[in-house]
C-alpha atoms as one frame of an Amber mdcrd trajectory, in Angstrom:
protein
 -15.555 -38.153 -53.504 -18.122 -39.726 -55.800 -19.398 -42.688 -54.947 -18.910
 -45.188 -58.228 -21.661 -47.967 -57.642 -25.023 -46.488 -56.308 -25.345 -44.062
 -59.165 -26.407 -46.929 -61.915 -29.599 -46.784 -60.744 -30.435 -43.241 -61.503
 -30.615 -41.312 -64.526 -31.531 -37.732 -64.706 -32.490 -37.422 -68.518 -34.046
 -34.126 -68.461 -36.240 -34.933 -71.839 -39.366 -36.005 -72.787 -39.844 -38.528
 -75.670 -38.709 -37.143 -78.732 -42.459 -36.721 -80.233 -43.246 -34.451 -77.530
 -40.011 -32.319 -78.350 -40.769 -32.233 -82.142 -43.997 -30.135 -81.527 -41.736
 -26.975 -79.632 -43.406 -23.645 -80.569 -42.420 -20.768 -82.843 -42.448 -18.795
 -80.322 -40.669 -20.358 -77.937 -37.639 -20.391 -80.196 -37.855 -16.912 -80.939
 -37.518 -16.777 -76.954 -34.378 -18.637 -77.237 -32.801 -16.895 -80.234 -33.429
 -13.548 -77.842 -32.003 -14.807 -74.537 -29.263 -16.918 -75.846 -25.663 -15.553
 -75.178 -22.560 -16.293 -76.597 -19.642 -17.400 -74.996 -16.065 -17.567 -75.731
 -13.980 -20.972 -75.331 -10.918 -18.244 -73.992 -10.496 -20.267 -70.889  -6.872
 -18.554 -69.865  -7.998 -15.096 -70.593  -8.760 -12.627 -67.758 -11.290 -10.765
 -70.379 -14.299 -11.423 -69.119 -16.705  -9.045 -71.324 -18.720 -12.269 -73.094
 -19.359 -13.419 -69.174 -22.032 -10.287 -68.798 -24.935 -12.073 -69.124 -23.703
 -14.914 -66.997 -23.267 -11.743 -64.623 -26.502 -10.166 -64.884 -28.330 -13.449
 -64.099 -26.386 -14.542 -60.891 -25.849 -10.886 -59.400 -27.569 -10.920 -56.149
 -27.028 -14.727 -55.835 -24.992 -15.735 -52.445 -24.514 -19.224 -54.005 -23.737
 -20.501 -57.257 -23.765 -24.070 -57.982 -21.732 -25.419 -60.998 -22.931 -28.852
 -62.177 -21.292 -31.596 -64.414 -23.197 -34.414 -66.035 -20.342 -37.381 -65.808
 -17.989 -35.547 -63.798 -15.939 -36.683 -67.723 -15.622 -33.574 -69.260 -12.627
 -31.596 -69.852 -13.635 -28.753 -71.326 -16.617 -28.241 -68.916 -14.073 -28.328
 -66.008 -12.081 -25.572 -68.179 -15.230 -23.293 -68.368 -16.373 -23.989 -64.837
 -12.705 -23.020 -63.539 -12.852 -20.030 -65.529 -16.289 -19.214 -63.806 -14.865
 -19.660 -60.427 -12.085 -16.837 -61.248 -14.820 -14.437 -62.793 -16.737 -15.553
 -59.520 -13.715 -14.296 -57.701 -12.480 -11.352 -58.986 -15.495  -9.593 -60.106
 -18.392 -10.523 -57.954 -16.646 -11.405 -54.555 -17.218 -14.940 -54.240 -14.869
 -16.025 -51.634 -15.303 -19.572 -50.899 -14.964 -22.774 -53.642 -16.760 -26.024
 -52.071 -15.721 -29.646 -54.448 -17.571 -32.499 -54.246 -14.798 -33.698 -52.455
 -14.118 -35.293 -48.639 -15.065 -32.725 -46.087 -12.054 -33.692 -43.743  -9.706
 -34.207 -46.797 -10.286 -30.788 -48.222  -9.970 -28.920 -44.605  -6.608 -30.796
 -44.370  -5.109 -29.826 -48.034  -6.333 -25.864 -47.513  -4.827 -25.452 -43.730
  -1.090 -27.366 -44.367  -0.477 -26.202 -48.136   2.242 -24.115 -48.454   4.742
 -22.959 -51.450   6.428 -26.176 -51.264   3.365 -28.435 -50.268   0.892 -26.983
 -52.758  -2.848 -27.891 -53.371  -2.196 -29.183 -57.134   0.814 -31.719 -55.404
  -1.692 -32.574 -52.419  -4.672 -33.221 -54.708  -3.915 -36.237 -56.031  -5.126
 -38.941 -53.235  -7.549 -36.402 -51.806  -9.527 -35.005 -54.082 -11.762 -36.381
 -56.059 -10.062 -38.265 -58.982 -10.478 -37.003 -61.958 -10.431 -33.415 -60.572
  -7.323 -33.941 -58.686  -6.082 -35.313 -62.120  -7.676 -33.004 -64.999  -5.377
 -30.968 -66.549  -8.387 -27.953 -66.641  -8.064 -28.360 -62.891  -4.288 -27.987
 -62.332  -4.813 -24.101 -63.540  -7.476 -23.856 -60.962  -5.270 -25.446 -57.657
  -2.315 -22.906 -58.868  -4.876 -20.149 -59.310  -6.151 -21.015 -55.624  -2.247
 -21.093 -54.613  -1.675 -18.032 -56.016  -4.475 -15.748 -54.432  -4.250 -17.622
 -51.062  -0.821 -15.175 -50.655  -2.941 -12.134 -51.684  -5.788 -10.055 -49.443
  -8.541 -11.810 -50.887  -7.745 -15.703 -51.023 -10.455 -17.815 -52.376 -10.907
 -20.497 -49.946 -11.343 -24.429 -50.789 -13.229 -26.510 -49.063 -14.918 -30.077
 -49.172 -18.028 -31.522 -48.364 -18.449 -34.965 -49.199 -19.785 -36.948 -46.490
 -17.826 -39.426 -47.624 -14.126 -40.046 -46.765 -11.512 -42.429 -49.181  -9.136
 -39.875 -49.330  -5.344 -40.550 -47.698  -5.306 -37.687 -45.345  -8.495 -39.123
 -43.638  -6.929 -43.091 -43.728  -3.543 -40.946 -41.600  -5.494 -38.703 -39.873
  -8.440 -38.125 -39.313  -8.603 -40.479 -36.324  -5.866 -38.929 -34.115  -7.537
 -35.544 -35.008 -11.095 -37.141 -33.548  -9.169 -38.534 -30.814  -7.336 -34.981
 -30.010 -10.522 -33.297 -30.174 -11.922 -35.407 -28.002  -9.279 -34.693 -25.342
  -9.743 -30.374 -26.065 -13.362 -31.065 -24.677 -12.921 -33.266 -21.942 -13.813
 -36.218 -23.324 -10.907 -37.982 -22.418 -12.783 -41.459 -21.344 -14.357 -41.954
 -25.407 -10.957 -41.346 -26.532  -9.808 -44.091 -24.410 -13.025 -46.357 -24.368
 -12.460 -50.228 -24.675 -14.809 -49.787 -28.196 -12.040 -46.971 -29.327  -9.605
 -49.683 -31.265 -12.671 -51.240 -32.798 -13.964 -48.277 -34.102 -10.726 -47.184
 -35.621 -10.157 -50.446 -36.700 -14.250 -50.370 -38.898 -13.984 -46.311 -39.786
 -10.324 -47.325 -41.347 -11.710 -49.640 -44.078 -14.125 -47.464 -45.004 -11.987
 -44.605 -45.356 -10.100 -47.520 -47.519 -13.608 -47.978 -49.374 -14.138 -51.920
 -47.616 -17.968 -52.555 -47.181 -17.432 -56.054 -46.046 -20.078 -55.329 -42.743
 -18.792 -56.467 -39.424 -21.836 -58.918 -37.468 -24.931 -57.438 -36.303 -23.376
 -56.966 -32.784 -20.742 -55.156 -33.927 -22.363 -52.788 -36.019 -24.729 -52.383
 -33.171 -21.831 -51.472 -30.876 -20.565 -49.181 -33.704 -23.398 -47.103 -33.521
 -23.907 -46.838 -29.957 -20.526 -45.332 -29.983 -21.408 -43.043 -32.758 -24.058
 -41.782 -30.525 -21.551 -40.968 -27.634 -19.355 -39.057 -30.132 -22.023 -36.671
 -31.760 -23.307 -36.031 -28.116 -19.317 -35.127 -27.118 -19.462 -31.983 -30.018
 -22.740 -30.274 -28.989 -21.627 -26.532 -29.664 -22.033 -24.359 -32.326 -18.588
 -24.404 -32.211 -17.658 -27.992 -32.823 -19.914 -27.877 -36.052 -16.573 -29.452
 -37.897 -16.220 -32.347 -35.794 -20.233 -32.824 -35.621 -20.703 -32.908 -39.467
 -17.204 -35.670 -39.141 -18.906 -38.026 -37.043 -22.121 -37.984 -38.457 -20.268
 -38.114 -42.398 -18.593 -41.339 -41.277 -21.596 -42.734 -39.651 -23.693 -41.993
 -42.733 -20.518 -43.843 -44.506 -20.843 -47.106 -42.617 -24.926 -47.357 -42.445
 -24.377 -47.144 -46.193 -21.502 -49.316 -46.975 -22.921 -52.025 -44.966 -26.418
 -51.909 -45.223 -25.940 -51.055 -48.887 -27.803 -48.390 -49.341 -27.240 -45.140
 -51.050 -29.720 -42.788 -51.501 -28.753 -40.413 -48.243 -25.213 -39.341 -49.101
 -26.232 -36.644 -50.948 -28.634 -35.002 -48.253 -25.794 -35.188 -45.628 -23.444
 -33.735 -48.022 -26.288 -30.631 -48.579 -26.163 -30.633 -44.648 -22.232 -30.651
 -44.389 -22.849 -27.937 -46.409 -25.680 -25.651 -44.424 -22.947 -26.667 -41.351
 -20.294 -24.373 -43.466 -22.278 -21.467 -44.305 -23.847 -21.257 -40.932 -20.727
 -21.321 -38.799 -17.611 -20.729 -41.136 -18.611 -18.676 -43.910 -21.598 -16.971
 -42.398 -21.416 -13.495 -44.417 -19.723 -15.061 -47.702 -20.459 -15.821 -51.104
 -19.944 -19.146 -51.479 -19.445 -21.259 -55.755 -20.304 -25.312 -55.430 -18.954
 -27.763 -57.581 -20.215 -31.418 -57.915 -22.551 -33.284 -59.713 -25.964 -32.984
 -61.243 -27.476 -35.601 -59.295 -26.032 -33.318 -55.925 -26.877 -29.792 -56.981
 -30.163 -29.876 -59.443 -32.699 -28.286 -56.727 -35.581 -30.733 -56.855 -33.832
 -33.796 -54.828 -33.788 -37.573 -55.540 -36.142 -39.702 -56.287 -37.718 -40.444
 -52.548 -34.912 -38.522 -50.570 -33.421 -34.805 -50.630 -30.663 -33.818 -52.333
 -27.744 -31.046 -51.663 -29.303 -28.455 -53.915 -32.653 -29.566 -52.516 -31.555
 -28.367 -48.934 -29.419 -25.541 -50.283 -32.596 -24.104 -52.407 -35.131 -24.362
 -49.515 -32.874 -22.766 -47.405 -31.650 -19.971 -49.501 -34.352 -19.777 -52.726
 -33.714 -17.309 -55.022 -30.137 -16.605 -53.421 -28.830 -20.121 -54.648 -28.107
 -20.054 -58.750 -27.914 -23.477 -60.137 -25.747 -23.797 -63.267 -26.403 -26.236
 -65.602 -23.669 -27.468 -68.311 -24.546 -29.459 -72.151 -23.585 -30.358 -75.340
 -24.812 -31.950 -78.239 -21.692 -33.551 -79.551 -18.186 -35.301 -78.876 -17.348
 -37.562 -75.682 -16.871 -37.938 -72.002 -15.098 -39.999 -70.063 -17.029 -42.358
 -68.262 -15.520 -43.515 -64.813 -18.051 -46.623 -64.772 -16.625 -48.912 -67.433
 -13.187 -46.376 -67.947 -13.544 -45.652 -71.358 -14.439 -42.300 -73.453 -17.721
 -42.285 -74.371 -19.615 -40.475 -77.262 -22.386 -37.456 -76.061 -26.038 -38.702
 -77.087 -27.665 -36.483 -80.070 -30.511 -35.127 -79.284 -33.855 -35.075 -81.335
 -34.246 -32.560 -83.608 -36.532 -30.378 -82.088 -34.371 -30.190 -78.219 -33.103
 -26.623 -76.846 -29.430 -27.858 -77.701 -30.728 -28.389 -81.282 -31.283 -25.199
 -81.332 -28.574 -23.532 -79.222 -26.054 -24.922 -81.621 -27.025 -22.816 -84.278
 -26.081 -19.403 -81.841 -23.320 -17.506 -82.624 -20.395 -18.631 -80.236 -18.460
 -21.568 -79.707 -20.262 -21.988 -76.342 -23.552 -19.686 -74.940 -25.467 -19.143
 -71.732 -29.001 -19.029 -71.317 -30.572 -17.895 -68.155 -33.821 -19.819 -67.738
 -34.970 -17.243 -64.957 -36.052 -15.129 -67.589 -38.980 -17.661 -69.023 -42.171
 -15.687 -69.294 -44.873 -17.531 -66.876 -46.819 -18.505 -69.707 -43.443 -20.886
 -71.313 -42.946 -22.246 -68.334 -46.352 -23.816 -68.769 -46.135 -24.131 -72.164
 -45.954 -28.529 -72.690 -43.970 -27.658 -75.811 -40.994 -26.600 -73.965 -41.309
 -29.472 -71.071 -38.986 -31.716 -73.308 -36.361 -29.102 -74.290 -33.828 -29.865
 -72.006 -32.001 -33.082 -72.761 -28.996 -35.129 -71.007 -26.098 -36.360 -72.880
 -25.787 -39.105 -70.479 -27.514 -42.722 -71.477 -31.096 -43.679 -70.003 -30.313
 -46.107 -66.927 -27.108 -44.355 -65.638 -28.678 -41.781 -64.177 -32.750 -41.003
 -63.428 -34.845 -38.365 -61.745 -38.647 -39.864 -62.890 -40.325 -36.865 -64.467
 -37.527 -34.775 -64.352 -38.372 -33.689 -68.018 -42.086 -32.178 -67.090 -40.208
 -30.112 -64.406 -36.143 -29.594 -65.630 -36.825 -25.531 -65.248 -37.374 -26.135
 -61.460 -34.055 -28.050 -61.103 -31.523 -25.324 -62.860 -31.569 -21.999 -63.100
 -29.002 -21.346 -65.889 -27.118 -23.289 -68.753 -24.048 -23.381 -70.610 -23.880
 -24.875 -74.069 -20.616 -26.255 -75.360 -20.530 -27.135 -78.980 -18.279 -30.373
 -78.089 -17.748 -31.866 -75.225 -14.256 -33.217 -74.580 -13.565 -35.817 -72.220
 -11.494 -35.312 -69.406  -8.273 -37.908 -69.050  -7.921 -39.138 -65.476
């Protein structure tokens, strides 16, 4: 789940002062006006004939990434969760990973059933305002419904971070039991065992009151003696667990937050390595999690994913120029910045369509370079909530693709 506090320190406004953005070129617009694609707002509809372009660009991708920029925004979540079905039915993606609790996720996706469904086992485990966006309820009955078919689309998680209920009921007897399948009977039954329950509880209950220095020390050590008790390729799951809620306590007490991201990327890798090995695999989280040029002194998710995969990995990129969001900071909808004048949403709302797509792997060489274009991309979001320094000299190395919407609507949690 998304972490609330360490995010006020970063702000990933994509734009360059406004001066900068008034001098854009002719011919950079005529670019635009050329490679700018309408898009419907049909967000029910299975007719998926304005999603070609969309198509064309992400074709021989393995992994698309669909970002938010507030995780606030209703209609975004609409368009993304009609992307996922498109995804699904006509390109073969078979795998949906939320910024959500890797354990949590694993749990709703092997117990849900007709009568214990994902949309009633959301709430709690998923990330908040998914679990509770009415864009997303379509999406957990859509998942529901094609898990009974030949060709489910699977959910998954990969938060490193764990606040969701089925990790505060279970997740420790689970450890514990796999402990016992590989013979590691005696850390399941260490004196330290009812200590570290008793610490990896309240975090899972989001307490970062730290324990002494001895303590934490001890903590640790055990933490050690668990990652060495899962060394196969085939414990991956229980691997990416221990070392998820060890990068949850170094960072709760020590109150620092600038890794989470990176171990999320590698809970990630973990997946695609072991459990989905030959599928095509959609992410959905954050901008600050899937843009591919990291954080500011530390990797990122789509940092990892990118080097790893390059070219196969499609980041997705979704803006607006107008309306609100709901912003899960200070609980309260908030208007969408304007832009100046001369900024690519400027211009993409003038296209035809209610919403368009723009696929920034077509920029000649030459407009990449061009310092005209460096401050086209904007964020909606305000300076100090989130920041990626220079992110506006390089913002077509950190998405590959974006959606315009003409008004953002926020999302109601």
């Amino acid at each position: 789940m998304m972490q609330i506090t360490w995010i006020s320190g970063l702000l990933f406004a994509l734009a360059l002062p406004a001066a900068i953005a008034q001098t854009r070129s002719p011919e950079w617009d005529t670019w635009l006006t050329k490679n700018t694609c309408a898009i419907t707002d049909k967000n029910a509809s299975d007719d998926y004939a304005d999603l070609a372009a969309f198509g064309a660009a992400i074709k021989d991708s393995r992994i698309i990434l669909l970002d938010e920029q507030s995780h606030g925004e209703e209609n975004v979540f609409a368009l993304k969760a009609r992307l996922v079905r498109y995804l699904h039915e006509k390109h073969g993606y078979q795998v949906l990973v939320l910024e959500s609790g890797l354990y949590d996720v694993e749990h709703i996706w092997r117990t849900t059933e007709t009568a214990n469904t994902i949309r009633s086992q959301a709430p709690g485990n998923v990330f908040y305002l998914y679990a509770n966006s009415p864009a997303m309820q379509g999406l957990f009955e859509y998942l529901q419904t094609q898990k009974q078919g030949n060709a489910p689309l699977i959910l998954s998680g990969m938060d490193s971070q764990h606040t969701g209920t089925y990790a505060r009921q279970y997740l420790l007897n689970d450890l514990k039991n796999q402990l016992n399948k590989t013979g590691n009977t005696k850390l399941g039954n260490n004196i330290f065992w009812s200590k570290f329950a008793e610490l990896s509880l309240a975090l899972f209950n989001m307490d970062r009151t730290a324990p002494d220095t001895k303590t934490q020390e001890q903590y640790f050590q055990f933490m050690q003696q668990l990652k060495a008790a899962f060394p196969s390729s085939e414990q991956y799951f229980w691997q990416r667990i221990v070392a998820s809620i060890e990068d949850q306590a170094r960072r709760y007490w020590g109150n620092r937050h600038e890794h989470r991201s990176a171990v999320m990327g590698e809970n990630l890798l973990s997946l695609l390595q072991h459990r989905y090995a030959n599928q095509k695999i959609i992410v959905w989280g954050h901008f600050v999690h899937l843009n591919r040029s990291g954080l500011p002194r530390h990797g990122n998710l789509g940092h990892l994913v990118s080097d790893r995969f390059k070219d196969k990995a499609y980041v997705v990129h979704f803006t607006g120029n107008k309306g609100s969001y709901y912003n899960f900071f200070n609980d309260q909808n908030t208007p969408v910045l304007s832009f100046p004048a001369k900024t690519i949403e400027n211009h993409l709302e003038r296209q035809p369509g209610p919403y368009n797509f723009t696929d920034w792997r077509k920029l000649p060489p030459h407009l990449k370079q061009d310092v005209s274009m460096q401050a086209a991309l904007s964020s909606y979001i305000p300076q100090g909530l989130f920041e990626l320094p220079e992110a506006g000299a390089h913002w077509h190395e950190r998405v590959d693709g974006t959606f315009y919407l003409n008004k953002i609507t926020s999302t109601k949690p």
